[in-house]
C-alpha positions as a Markdown table, in Angstrom:
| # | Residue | x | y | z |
|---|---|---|---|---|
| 1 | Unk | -64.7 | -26.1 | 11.8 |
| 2 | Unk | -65.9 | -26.0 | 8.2 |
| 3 | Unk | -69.8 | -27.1 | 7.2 |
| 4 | Unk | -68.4 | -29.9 | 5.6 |
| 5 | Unk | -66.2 | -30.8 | 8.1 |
| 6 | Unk | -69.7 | -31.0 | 10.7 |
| 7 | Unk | -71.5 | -32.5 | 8.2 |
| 8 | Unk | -69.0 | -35.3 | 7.8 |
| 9 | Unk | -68.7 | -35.8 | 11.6 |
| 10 | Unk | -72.7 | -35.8 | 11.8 |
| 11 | Unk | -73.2 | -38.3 | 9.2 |
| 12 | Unk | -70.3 | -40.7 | 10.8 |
| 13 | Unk | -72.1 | -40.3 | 14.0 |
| 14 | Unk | -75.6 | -41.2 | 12.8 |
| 15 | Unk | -74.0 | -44.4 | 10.9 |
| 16 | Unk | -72.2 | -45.3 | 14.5 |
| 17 | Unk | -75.9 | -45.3 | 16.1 |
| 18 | Unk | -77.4 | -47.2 | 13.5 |
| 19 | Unk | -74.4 | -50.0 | 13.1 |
| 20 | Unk | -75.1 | -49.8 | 17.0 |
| 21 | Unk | -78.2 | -52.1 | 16.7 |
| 22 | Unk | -76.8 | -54.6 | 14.5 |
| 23 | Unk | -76.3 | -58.1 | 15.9 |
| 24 | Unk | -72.8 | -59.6 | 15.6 |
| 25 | Unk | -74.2 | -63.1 | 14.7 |
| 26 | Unk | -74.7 | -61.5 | 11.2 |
| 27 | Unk | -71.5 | -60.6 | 10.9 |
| 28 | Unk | -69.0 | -62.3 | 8.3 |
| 29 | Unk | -65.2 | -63.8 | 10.1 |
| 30 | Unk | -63.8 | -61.1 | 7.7 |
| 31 | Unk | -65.1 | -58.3 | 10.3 |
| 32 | Unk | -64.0 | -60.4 | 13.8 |
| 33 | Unk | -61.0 | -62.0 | 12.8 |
| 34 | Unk | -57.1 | -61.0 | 13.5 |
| 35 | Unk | -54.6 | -59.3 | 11.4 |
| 36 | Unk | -51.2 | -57.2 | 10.9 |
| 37 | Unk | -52.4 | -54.7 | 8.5 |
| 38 | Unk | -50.9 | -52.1 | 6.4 |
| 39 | Unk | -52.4 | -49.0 | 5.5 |
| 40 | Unk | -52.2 | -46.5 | 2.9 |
| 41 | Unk | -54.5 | -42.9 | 3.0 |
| 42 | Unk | -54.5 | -39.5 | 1.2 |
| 43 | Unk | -57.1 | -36.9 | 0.7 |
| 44 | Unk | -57.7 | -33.1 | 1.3 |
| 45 | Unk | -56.7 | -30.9 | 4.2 |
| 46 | Unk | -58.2 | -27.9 | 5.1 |
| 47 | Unk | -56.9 | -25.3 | 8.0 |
| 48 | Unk | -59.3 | -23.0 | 9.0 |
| 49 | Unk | -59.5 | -19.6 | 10.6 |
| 50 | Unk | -56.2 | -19.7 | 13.1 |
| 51 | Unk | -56.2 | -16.9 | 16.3 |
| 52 | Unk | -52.5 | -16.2 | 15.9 |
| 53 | Unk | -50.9 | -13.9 | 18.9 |
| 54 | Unk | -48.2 | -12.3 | 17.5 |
| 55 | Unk | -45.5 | -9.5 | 19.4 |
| 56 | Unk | -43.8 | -6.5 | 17.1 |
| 57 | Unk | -44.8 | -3.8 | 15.4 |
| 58 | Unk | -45.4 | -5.2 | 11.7 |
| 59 | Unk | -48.9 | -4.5 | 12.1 |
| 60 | Unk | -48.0 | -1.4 | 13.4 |
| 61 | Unk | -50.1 | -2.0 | 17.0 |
| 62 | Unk | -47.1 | -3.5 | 19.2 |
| 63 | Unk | -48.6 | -7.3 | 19.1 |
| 64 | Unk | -51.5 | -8.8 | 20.1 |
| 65 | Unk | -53.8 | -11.6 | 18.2 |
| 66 | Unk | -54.9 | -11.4 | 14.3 |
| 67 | Unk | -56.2 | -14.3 | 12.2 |
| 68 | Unk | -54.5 | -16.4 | 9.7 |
| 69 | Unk | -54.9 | -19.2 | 6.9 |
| 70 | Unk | -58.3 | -20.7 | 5.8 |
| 71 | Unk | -56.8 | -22.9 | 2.9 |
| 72 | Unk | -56.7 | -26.1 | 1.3 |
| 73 | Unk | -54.1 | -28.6 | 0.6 |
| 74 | Unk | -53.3 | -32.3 | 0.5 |
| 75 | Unk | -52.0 | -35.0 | 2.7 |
| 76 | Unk | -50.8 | -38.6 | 2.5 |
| 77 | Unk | -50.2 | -41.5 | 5.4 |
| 78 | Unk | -48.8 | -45.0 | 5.8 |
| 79 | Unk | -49.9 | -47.1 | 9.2 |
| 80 | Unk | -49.0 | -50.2 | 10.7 |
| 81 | Unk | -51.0 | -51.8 | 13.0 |
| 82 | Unk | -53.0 | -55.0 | 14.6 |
| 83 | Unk | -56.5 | -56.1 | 13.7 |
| 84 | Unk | -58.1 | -57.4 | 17.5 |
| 85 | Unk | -61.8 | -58.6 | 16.9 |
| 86 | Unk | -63.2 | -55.0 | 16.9 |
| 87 | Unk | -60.1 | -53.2 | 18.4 |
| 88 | Unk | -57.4 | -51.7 | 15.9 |
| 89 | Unk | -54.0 | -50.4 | 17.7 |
| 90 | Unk | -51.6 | -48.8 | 14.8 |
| 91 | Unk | -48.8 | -46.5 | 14.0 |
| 92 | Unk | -49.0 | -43.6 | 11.7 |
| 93 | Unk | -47.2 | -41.2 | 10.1 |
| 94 | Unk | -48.8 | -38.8 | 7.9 |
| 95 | Unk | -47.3 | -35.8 | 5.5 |
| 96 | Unk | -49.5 | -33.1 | 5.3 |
| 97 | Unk | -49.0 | -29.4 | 3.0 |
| 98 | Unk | -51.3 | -26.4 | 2.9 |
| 99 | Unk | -50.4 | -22.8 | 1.2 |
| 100 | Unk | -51.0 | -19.8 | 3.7 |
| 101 | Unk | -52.6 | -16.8 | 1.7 |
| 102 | Unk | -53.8 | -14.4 | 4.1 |
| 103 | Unk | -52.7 | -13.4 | 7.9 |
| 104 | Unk | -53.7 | -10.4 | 8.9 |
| 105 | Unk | -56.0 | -9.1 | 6.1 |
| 106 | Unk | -53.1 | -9.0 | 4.0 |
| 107 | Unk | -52.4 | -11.9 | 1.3 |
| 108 | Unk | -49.2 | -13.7 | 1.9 |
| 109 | Unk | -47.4 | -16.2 | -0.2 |
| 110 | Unk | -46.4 | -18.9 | 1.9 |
| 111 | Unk | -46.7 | -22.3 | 3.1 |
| 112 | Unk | -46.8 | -25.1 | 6.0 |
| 113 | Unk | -45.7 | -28.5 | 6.0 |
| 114 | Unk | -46.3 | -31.2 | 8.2 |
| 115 | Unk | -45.2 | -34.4 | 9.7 |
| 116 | Unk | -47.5 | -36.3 | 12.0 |
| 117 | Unk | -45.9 | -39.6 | 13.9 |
| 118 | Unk | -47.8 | -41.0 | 16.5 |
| 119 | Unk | -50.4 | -44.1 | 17.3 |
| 120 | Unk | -53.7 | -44.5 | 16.7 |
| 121 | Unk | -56.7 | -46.9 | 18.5 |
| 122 | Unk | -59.7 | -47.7 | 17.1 |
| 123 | Unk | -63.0 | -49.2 | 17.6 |
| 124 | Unk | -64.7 | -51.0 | 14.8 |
| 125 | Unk | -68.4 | -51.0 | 14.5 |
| 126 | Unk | -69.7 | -53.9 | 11.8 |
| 127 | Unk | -73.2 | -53.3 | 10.1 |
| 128 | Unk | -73.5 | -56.1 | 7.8 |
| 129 | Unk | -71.0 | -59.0 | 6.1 |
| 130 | Unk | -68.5 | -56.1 | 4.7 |
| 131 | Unk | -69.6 | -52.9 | 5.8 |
| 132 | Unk | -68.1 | -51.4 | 8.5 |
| 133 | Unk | -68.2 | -48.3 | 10.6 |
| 134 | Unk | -65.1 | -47.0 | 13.3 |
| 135 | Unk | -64.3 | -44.2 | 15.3 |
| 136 | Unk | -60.5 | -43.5 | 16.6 |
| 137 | Unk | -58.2 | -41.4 | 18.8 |
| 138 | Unk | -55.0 | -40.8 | 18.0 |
| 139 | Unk | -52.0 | -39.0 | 20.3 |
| 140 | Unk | -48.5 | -38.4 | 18.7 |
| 141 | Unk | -45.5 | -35.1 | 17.8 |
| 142 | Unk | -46.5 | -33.1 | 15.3 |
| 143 | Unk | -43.3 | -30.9 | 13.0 |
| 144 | Unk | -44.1 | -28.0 | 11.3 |
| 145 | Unk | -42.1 | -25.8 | 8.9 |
| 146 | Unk | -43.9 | -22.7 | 8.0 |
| 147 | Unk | -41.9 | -20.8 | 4.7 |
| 148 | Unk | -42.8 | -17.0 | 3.5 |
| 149 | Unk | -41.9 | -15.5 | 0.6 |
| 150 | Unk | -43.4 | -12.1 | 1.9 |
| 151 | Unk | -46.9 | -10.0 | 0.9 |
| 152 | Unk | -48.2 | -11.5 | -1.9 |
| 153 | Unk | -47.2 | -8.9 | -5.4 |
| 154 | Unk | -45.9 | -6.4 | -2.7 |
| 155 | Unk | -41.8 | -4.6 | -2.3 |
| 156 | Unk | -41.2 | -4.7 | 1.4 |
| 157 | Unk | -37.6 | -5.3 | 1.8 |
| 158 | Unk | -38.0 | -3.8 | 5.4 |
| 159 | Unk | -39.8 | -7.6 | 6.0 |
| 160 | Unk | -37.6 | -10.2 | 6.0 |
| 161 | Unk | -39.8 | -13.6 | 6.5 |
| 162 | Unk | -38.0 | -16.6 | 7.9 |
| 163 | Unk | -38.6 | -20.5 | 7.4 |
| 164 | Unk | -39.3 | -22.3 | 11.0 |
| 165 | Unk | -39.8 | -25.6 | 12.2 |
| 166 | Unk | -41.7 | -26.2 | 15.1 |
| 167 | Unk | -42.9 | -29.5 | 16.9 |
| 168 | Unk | -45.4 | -30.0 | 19.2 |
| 169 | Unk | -47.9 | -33.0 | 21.1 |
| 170 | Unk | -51.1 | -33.3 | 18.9 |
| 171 | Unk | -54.3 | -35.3 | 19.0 |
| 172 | Unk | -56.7 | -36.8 | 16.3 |
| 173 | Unk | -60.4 | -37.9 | 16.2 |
| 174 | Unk | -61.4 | -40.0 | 13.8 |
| 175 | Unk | -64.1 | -40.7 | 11.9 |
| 176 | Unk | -64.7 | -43.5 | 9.1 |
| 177 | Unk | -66.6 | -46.0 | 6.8 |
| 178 | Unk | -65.0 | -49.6 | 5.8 |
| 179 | Unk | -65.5 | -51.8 | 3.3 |
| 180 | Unk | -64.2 | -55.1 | 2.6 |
| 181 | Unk | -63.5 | -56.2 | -0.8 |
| 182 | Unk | -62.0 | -58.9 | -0.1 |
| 183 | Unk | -60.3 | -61.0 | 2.8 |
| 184 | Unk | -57.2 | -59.3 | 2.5 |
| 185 | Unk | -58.6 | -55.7 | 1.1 |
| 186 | Unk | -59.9 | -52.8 | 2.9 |
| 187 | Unk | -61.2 | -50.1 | 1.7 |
| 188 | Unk | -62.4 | -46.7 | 3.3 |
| 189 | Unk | -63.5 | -43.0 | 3.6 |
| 190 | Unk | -62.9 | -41.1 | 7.0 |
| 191 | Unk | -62.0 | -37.6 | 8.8 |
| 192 | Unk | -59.9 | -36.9 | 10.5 |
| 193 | Unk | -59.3 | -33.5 | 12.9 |
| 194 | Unk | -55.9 | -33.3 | 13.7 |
| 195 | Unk | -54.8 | -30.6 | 16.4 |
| 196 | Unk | -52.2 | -29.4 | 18.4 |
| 197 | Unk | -52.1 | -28.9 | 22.2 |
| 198 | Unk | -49.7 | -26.0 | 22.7 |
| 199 | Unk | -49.3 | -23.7 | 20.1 |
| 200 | Unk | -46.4 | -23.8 | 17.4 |
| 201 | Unk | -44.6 | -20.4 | 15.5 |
| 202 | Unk | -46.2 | -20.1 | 12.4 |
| 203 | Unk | -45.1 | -16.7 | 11.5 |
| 204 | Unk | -41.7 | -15.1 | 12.0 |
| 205 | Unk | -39.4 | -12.4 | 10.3 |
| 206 | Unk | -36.6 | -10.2 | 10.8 |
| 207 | Unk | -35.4 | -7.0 | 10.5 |
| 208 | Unk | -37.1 | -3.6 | 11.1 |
| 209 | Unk | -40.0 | -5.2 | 11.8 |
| 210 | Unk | -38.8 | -8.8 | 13.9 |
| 211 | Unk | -42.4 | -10.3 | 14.4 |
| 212 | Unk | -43.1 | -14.0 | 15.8 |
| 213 | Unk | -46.8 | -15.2 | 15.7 |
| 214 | Unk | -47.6 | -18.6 | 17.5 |
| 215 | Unk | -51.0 | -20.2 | 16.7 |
| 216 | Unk | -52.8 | -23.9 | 17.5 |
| 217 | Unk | -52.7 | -26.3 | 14.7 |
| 218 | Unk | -55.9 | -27.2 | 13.5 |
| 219 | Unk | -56.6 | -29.0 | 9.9 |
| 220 | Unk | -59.1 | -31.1 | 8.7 |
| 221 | Unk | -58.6 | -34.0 | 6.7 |
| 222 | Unk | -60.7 | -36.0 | 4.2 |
| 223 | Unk | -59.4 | -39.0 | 3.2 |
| 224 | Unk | -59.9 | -42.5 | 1.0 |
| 225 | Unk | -57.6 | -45.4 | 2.0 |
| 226 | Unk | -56.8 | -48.8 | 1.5 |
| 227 | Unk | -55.8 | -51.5 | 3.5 |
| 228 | Unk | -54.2 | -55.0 | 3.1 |
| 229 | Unk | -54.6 | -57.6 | 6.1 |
| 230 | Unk | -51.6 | -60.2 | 6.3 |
């Protein structure tokens, strides 16, 4: 995981303990009461270092595990769910894209895309009449579409890279910091760590040197979103 990536979890933590000691009785109806909600987020992604296990000869050993990825990129999402008290069931689905420059040593031109569809529950933690601290799980399919265009500046027609689509059962932890404008306005800042259980074909290609790598999905999201409560 990247430093910012524990950092951010280490702060959300220490703002759980603290909003742990607050009293409820202090607490506005704005925090306790119940709502539909809809929910729109987008931020950064960030994949780190990927173990990919990989069988062919393109990196001329016969197969075995390399690393892969380590890049930025961007992601959107659009929930539905139910505001209970402190309790927050909802549904999600998320787009998520990150380039993919270097597997193996070498630099590749590439990229992955994402879908993520699945639900979400999450446990709200009030520290004063607006401010608001949660933590979440979320379980769900995950569809992924890796596309190469080949080594990055470099003539290897003997490569042949291939687009494929993958899905697999993920997971996310979540992490976050609410405010409420408003009655009917939500604002907030949260990660997210969104993984896969079973590993998904990131890499494949054809010809000569017919090569497919598998690796876990692993990206780390920072994201502002906004709320409206019906």
């Amino acid at each position: 995981m990247s430093i910012i990536g524990k950092y951010f979890i280490l702060g959300s933590l220490l703002t759980i303990v603290v909003a742990s000691t607050a009293t409820y009785a202090n607490n506005s109806m704005q925090l306790s009461s119940e709502n539909w909600y809809v929910t729109a987020s987008g931020g950064w992604a960030y994949i780190q270092d990927e173990s990919v296990g990989y069988t062919s000869s393109l990196f001329h050993d016969g197969g075995g595990e390399t690393t892969g990825f380590q890049t930025w990129g961007w992601n959107v999402g659009l929930s539905v769910g139910k505001k209970m008290d402190i309790f927050r069931p909802e549904f999600q689905i998320s787009y998520l894209n990150n380039n993919i420059n270097n597997i193996h040593n070498e630099s590749w031109e590439g990229s992955q895309n994402a879908i993520w569809y699945g639900v979400n529950g999450f446990y709200d933690i009030p520290i004063n009449n607006n401010l608001f601290s949660y933590i979440g799980a979320g379980l769900g399919g995950l569809t992924a579409t890796t596309d190469y265009n080949g080594f990055a500046g470099i003539d290897t027609p003997y490569i042949q890279p291939e687009s494929h689509t993958s899905t697999v059962v993920s997971y996310q932890m979540i992490f976050g910091l609410g405010y409420q404008i408003m009655p009917s306005i939500r604002l907030s800042m949260e990660y997210r760590r969104l993984a896969s259980m079973t590993r998904l074909t990131v890499l494949k290609t054809s010809g000569s040197t017919a090569t497919t790598g598998k690796a876990y999905y692993n990206n780390n999201l920072f994201n502002l979103a906004v709320s409206y409560l019906f």
